[in-house]
C-alpha positions as CSV (number, residue, x, y, z in Angstrom):
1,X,-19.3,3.3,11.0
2,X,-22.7,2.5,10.5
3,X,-25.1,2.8,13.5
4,X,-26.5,-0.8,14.0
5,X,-29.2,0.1,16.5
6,X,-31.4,1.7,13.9
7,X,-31.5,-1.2,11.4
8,X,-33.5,-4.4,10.7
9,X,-32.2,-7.2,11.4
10,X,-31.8,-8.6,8.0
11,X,-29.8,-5.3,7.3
12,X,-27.6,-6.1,10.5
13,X,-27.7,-9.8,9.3
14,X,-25.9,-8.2,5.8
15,X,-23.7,-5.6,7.4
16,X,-22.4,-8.6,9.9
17,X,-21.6,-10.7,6.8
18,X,-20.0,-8.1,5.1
19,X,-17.6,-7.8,8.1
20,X,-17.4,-11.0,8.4
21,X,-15.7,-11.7,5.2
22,X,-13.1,-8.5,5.1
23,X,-12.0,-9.9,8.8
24,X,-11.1,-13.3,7.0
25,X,-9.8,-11.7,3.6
26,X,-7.6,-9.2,5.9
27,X,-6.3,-12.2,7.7
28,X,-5.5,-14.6,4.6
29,X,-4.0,-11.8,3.3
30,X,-2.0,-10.0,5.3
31,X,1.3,-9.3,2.5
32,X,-2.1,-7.3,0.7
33,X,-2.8,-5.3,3.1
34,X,0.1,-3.8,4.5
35,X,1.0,-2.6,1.0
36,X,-2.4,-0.8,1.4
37,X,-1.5,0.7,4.4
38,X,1.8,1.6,2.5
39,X,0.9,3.3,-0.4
40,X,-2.5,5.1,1.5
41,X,0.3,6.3,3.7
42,X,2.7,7.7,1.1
43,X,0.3,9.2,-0.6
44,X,-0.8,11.3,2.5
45,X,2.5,12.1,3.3
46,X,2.9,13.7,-0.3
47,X,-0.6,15.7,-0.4
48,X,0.8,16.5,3.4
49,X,3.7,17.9,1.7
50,X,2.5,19.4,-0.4
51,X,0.0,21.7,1.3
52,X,3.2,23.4,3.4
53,X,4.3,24.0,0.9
């Protein structure tokens, strides 16, 4: 995460927008991202997997 303390304020201004819009995309589309989560997590499990092995 990006320390916010040692930024203008126009970069904070931008950073804050950014934010901003992934908090309302994440919540208009929830079905999105849980099949992010889903696959992100599958495909750890596999390169988990395969490193014991």
């Amino acid at each position: 995460m990006i320390d916010l303390n040692n930024l203008t304020s126009e970069e904070k201004a931008m950073i804050e927008a950014r934010r901003e819009y992934k908090r309302k995309w994440r919540a208009a589309n929830p079905d999105k991202v849980a099949r992010h989560n889903k696959n992100f997590y599958e495909k750890l499990a596999k390169l988990k997997e395969g490193e014991k092995n």
